[in-house]
Biopython code that builds the backbone (N, CA, C, O; Angstrom):
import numpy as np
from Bio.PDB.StructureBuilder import StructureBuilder

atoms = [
    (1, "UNK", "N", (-90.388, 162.666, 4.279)),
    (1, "UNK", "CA", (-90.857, 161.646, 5.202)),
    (1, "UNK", "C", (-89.685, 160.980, 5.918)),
    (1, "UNK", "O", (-89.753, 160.499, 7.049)),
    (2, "UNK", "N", (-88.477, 161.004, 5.048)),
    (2, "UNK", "CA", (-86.857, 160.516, 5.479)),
    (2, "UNK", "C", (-86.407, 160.541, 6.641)),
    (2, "UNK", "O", (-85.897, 159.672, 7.349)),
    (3, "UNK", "N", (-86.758, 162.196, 6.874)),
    (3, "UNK", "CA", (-86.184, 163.047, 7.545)),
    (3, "UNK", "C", (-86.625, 163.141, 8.567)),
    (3, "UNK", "O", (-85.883, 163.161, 9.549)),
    (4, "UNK", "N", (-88.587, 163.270, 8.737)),
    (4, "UNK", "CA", (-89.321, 163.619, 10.185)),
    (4, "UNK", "C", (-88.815, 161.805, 10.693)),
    (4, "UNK", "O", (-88.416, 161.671, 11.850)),
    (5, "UNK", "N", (-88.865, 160.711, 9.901)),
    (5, "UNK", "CA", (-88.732, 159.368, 10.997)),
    (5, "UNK", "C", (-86.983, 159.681, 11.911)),
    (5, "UNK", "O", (-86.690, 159.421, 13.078)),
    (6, "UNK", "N", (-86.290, 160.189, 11.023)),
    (6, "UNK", "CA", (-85.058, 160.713, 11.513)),
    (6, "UNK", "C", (-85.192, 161.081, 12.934)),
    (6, "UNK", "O", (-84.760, 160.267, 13.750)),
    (7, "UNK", "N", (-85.610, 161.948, 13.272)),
    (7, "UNK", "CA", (-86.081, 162.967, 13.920)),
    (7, "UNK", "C", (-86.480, 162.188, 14.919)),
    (7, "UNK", "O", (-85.867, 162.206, 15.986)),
    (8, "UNK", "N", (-87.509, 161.433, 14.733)),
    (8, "UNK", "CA", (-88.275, 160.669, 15.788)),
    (8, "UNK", "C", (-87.581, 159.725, 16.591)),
    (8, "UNK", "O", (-87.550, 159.578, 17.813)),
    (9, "UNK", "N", (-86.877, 158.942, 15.396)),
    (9, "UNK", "CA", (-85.574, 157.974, 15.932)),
    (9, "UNK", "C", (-84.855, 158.566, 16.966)),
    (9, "UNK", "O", (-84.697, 158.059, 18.077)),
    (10, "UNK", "N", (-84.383, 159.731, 16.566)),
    (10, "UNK", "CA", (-83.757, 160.410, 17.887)),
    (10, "UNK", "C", (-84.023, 161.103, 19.303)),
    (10, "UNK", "O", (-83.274, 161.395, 20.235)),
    (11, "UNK", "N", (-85.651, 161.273, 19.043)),
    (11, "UNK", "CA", (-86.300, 161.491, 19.872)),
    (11, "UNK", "C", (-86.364, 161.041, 20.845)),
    (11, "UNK", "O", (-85.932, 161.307, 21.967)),
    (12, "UNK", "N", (-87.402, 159.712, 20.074)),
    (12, "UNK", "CA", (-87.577, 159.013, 21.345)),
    (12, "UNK", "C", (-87.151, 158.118, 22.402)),
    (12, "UNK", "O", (-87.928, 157.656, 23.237)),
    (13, "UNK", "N", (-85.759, 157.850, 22.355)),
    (13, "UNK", "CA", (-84.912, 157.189, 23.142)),
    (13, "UNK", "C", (-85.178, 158.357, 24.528)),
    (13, "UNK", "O", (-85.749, 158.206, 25.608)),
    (14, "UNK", "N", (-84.368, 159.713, 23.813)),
    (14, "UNK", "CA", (-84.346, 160.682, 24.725)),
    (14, "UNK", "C", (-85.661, 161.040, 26.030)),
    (14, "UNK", "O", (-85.574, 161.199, 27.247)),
    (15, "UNK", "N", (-86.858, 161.061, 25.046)),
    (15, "UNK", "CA", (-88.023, 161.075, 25.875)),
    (15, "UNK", "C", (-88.702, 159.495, 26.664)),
    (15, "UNK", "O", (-89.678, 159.469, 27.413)),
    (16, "UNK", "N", (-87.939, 158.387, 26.271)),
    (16, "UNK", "CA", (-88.193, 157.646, 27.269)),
    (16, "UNK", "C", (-87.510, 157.071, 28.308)),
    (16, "UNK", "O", (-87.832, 156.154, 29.064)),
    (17, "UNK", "N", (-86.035, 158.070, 28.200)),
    (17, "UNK", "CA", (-85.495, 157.758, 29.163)),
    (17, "UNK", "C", (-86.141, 159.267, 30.223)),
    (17, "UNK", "O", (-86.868, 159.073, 31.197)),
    (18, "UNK", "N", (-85.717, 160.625, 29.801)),
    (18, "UNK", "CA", (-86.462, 161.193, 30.506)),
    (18, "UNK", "C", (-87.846, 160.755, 31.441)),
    (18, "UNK", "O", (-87.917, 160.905, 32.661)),
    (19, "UNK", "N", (-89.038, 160.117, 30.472)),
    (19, "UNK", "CA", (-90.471, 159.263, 31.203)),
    (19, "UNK", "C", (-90.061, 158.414, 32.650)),
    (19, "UNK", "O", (-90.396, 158.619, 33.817)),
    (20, "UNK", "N", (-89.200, 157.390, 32.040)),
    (20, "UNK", "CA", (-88.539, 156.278, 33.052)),
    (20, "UNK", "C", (-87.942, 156.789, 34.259)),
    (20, "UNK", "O", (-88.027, 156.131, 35.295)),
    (21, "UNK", "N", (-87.208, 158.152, 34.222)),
    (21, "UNK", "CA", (-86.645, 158.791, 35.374)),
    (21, "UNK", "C", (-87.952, 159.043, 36.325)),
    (21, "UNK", "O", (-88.301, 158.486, 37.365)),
    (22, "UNK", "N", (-88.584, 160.181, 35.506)),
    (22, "UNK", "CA", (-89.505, 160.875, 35.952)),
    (22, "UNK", "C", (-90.614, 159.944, 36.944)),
    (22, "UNK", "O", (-90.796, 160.157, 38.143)),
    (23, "UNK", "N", (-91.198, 159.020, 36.241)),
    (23, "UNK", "CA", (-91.814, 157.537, 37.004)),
    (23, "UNK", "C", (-90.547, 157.182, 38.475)),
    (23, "UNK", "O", (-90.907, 157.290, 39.647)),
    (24, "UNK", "N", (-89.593, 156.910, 38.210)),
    (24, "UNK", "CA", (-88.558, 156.519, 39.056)),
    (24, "UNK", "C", (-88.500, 157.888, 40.364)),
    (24, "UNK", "O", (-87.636, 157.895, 41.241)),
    (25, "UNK", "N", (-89.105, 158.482, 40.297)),
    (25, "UNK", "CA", (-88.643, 159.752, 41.256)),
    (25, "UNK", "C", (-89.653, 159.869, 41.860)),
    (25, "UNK", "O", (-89.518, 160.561, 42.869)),
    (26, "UNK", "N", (-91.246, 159.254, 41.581)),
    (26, "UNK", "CA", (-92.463, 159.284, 42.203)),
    (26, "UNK", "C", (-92.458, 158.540, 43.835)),
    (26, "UNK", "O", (-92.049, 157.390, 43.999)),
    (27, "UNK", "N", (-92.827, 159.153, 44.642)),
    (27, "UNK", "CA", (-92.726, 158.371, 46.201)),
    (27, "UNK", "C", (-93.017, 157.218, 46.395)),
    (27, "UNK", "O", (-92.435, 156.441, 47.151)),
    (28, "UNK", "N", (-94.074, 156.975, 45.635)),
    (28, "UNK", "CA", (-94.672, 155.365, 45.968)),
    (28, "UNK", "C", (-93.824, 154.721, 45.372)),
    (28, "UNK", "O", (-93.351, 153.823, 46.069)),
    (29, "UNK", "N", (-93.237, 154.823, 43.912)),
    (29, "UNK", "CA", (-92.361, 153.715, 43.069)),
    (29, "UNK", "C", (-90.976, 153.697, 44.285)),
    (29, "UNK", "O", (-90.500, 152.656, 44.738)),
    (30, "UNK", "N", (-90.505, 155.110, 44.650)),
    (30, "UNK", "CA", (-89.126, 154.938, 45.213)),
    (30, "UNK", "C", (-89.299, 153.853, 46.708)),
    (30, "UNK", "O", (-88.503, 153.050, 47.194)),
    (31, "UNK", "N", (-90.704, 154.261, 47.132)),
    (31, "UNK", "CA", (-90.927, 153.007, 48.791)),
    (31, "UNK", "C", (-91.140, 151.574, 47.896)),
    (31, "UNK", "O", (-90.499, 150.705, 48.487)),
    (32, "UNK", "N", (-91.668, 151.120, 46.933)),
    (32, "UNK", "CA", (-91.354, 149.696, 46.468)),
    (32, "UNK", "C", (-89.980, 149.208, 46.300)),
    (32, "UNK", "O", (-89.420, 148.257, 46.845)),
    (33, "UNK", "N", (-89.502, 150.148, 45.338)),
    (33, "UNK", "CA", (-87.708, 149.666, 44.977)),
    (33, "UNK", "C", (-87.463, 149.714, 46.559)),
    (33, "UNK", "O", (-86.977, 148.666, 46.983)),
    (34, "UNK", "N", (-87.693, 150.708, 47.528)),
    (34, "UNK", "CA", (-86.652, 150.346, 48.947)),
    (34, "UNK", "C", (-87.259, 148.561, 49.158)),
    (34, "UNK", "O", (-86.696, 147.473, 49.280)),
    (35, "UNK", "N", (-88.210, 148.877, 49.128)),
    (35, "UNK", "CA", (-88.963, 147.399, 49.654)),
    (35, "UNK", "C", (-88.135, 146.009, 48.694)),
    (35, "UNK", "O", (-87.306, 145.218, 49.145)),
    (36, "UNK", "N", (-88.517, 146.050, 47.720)),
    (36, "UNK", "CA", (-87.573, 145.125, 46.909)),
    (36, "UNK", "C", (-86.020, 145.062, 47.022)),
    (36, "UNK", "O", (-85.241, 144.178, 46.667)),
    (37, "UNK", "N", (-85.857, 145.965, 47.473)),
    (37, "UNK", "CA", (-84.259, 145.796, 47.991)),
    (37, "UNK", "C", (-83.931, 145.379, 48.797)),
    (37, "UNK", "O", (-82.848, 144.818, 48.964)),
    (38, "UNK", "N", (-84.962, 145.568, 49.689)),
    (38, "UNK", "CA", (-84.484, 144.940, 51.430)),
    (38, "UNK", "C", (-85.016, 143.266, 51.389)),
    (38, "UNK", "O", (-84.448, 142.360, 52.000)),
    (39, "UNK", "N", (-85.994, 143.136, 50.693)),
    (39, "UNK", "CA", (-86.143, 141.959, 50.307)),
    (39, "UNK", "C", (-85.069, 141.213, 50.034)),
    (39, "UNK", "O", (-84.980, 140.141, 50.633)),
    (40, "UNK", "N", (-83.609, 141.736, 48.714)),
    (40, "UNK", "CA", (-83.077, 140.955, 48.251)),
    (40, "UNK", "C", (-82.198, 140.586, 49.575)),
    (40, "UNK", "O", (-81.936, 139.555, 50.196)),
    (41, "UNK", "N", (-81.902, 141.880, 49.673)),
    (41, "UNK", "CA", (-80.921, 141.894, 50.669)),
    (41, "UNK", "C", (-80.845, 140.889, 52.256)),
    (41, "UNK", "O", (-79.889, 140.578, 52.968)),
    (42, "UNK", "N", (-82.464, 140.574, 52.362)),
    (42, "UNK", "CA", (-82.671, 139.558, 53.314)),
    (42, "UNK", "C", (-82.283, 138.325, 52.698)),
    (42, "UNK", "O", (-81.306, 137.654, 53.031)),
    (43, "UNK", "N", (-83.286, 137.995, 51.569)),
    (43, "UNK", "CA", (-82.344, 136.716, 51.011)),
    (43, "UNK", "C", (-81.164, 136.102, 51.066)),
    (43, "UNK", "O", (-80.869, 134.955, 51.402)),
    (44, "UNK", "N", (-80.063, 137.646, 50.429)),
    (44, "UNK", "CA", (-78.842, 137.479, 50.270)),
    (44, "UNK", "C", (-78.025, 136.807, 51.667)),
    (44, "UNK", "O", (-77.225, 135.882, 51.805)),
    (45, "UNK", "N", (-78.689, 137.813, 52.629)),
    (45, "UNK", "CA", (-78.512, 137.493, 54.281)),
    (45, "UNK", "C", (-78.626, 136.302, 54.669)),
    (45, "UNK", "O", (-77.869, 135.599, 55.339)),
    (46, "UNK", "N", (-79.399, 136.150, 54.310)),
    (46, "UNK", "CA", (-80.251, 134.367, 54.790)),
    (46, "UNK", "C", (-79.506, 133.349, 53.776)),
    (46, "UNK", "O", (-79.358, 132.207, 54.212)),
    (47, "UNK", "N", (-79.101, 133.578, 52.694)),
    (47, "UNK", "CA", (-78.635, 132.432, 51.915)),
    (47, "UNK", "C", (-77.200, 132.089, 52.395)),
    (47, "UNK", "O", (-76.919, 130.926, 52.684)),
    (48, "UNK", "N", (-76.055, 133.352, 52.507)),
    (48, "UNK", "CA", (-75.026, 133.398, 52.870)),
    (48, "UNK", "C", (-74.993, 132.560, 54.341)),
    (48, "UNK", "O", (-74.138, 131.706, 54.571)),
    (49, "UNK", "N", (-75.645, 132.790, 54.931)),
    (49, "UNK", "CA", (-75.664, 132.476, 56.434)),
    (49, "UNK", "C", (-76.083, 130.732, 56.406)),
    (49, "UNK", "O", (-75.560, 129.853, 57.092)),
    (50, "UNK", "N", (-76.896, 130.617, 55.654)),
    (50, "UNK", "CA", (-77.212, 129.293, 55.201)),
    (50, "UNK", "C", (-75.814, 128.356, 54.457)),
    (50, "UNK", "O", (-75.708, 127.152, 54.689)),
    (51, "UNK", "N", (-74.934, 129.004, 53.673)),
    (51, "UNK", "CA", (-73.885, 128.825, 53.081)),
    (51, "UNK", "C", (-72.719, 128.294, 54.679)),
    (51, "UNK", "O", (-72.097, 127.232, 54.684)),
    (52, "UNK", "N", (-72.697, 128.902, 55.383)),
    (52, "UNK", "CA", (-71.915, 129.496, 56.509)),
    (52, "UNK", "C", (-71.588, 127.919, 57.080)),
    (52, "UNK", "O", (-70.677, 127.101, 56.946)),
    (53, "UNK", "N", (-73.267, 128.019, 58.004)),
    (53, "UNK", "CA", (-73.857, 126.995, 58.620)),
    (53, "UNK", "C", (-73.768, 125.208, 57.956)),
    (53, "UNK", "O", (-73.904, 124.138, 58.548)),
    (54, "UNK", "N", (-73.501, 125.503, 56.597)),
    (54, "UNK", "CA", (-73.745, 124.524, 56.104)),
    (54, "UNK", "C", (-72.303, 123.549, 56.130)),
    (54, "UNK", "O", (-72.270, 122.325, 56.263)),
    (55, "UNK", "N", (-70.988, 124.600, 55.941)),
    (55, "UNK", "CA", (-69.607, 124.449, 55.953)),
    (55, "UNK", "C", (-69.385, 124.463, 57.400)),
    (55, "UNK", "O", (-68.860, 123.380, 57.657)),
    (56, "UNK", "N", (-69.480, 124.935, 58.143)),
    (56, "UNK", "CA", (-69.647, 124.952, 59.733)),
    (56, "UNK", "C", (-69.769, 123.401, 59.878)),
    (56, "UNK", "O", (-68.832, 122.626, 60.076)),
    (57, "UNK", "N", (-71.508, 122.991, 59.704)),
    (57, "UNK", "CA", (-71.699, 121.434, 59.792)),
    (57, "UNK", "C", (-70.702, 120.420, 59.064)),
    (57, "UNK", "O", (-70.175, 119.457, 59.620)),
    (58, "UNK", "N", (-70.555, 120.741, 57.919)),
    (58, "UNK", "CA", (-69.524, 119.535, 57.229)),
    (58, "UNK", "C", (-68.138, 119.275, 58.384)),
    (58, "UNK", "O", (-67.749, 118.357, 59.105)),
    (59, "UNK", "N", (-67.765, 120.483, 58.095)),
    (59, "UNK", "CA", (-66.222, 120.547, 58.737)),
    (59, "UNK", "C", (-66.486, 119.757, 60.163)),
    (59, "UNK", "O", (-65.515, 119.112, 60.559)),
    (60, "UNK", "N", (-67.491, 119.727, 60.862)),
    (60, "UNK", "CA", (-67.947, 118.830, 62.496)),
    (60, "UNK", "C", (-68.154, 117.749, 61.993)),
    (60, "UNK", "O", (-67.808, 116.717, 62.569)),
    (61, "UNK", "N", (-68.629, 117.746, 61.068)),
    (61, "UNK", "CA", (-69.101, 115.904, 60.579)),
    (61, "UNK", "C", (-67.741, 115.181, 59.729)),
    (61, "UNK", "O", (-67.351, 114.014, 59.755)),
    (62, "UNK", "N", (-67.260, 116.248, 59.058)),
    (62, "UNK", "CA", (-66.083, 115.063, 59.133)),
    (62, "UNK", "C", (-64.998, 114.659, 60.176)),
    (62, "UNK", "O", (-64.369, 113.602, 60.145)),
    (63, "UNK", "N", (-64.874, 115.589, 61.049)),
    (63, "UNK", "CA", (-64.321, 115.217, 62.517)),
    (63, "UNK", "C", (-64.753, 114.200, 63.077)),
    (63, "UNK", "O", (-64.038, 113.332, 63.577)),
    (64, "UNK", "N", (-66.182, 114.203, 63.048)),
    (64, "UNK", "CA", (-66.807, 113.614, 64.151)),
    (64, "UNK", "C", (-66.497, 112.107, 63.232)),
    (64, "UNK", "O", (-65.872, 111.192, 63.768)),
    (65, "UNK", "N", (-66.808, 112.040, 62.376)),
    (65, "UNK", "CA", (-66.863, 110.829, 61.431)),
    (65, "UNK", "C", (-65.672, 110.281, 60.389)),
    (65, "UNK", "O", (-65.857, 109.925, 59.225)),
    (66, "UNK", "N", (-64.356, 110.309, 61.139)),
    (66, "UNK", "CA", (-63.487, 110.454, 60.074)),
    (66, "UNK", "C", (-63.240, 109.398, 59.463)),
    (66, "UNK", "O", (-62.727, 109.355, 58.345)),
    (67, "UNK", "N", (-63.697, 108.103, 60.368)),
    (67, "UNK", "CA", (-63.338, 106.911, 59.674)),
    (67, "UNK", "C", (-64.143, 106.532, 58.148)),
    (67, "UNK", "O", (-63.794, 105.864, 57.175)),
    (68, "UNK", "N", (-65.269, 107.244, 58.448)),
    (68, "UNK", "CA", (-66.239, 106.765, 57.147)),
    (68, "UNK", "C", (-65.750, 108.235, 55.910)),
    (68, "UNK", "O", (-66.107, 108.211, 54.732)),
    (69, "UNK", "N", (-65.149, 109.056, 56.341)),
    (69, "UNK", "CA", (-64.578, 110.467, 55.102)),
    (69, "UNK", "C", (-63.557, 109.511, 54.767)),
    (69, "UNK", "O", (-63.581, 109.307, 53.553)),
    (70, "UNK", "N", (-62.150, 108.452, 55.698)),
    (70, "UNK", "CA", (-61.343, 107.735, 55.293)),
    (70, "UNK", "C", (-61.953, 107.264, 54.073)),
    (70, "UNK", "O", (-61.749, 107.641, 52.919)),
    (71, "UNK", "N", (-62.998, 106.082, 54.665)),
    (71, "UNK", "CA", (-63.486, 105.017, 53.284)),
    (71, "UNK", "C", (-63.416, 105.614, 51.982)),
    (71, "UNK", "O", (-62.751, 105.246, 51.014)),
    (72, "UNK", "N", (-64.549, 107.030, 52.146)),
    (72, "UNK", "CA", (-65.310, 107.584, 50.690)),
    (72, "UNK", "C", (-64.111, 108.386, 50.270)),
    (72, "UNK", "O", (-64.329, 109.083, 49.279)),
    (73, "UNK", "N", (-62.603, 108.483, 50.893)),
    (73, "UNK", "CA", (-61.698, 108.911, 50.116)),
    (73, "UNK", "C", (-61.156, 108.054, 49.100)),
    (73, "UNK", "O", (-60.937, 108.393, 47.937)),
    (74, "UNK", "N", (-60.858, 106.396, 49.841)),
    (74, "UNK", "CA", (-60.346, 105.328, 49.691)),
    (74, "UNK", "C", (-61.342, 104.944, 48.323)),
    (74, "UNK", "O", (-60.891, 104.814, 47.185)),
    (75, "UNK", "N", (-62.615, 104.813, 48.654)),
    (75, "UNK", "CA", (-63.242, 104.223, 47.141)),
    (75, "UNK", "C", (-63.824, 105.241, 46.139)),
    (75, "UNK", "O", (-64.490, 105.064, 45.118)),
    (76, "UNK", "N", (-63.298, 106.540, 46.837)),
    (76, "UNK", "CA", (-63.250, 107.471, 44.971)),
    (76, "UNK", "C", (-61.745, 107.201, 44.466)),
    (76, "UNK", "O", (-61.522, 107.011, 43.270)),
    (77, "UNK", "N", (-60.709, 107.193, 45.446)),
    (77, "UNK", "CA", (-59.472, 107.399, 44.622)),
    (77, "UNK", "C", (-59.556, 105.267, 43.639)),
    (77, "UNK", "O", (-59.244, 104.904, 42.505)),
    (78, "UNK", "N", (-60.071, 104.554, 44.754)),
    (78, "UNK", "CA", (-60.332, 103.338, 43.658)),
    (78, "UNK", "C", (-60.741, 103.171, 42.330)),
    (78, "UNK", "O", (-60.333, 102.601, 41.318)),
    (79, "UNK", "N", (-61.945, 104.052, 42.773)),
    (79, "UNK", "CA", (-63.030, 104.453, 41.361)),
    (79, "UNK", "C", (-62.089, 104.842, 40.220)),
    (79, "UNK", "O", (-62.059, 104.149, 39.203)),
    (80, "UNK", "N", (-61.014, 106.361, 40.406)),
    (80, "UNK", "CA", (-60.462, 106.781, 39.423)),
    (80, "UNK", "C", (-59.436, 105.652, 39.288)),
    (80, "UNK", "O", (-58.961, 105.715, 38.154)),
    (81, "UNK", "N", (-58.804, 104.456, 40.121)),
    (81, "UNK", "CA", (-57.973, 104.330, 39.450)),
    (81, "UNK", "C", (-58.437, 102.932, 38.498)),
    (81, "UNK", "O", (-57.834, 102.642, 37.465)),
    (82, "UNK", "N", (-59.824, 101.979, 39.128)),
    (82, "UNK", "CA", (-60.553, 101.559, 38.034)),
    (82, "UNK", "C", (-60.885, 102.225, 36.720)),
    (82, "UNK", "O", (-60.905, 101.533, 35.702)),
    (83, "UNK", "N", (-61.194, 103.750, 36.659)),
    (83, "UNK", "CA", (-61.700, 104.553, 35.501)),
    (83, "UNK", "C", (-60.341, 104.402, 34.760)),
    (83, "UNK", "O", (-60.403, 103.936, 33.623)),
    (84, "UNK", "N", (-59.160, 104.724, 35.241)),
    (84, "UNK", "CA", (-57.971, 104.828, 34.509)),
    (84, "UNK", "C", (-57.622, 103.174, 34.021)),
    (84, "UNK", "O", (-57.314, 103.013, 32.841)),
    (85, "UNK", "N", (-57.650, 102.547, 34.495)),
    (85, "UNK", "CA", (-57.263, 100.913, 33.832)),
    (85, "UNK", "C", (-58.087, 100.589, 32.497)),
    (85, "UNK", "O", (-57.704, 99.991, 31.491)),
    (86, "UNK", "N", (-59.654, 101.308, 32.860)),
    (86, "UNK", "CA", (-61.037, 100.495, 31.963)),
    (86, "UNK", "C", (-59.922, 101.167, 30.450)),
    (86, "UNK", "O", (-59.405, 100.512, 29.544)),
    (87, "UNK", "N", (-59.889, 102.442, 30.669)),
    (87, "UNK", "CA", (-59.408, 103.443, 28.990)),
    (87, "UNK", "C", (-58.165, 103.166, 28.702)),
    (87, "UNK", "O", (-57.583, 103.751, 27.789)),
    (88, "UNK", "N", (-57.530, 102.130, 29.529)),
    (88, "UNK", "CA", (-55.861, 102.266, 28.694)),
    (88, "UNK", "C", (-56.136, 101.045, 27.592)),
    (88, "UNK", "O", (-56.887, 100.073, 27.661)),
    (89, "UNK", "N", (-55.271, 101.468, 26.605)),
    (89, "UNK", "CA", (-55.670, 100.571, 25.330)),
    (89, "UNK", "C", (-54.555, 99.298, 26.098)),
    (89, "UNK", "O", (-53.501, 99.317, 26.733)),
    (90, "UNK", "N", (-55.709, 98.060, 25.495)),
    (90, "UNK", "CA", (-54.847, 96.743, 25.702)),
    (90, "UNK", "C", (-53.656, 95.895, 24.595)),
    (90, "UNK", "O", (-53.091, 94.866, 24.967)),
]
sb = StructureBuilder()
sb.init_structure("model")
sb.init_model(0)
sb.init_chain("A")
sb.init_seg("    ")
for serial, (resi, resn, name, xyz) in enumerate(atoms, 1):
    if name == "N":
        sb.init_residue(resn, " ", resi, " ")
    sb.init_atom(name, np.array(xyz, "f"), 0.0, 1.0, " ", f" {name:<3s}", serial, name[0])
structure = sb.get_structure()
């Protein structure tokens, strides 16, 4: 009985990767995967471009607005140097 589960163990990896190909090579499955691909691939398109646009806008808005990028430089570097005073031991 050792021996035939042996057997099987080794089997069936083999025969379900063979199955999985075989499914994978059928016309209709191969036009979905194209379809799901072009899908991602629009996403990917559209997100990047969204990424683009988004750094595009900043980089104009802090031009356009430099006095107020001044401030919010001015009261983060405050912030850290309040954060640094609060932790030094007295």
């Amino acid at each position: 009985m050792k021996r035939n589960m042996g057997i099987v163990h080794r089997v069936v990896p083999a025969l379900t990767a063979w199955a999985v190909t075989r499914l994978l090579e059928v016309p209709k499955v191969q036009a979905s995967v194209r379809s799901i691909d072009r899908d991602i691939d629009d996403r990917r398109r559209r997100a990047r471009t969204a990424v683009q646009h988004a750094v595009r806008d900043a980089g104009k808005n802090a031009v356009s607005h430099g006095v107020w990028l001044a401030a919010g430089v001015v009261a983060f570097a405050a912030g850290i140097v309040f954060i640094a005073r609060a932790t030094r031991p007295k």
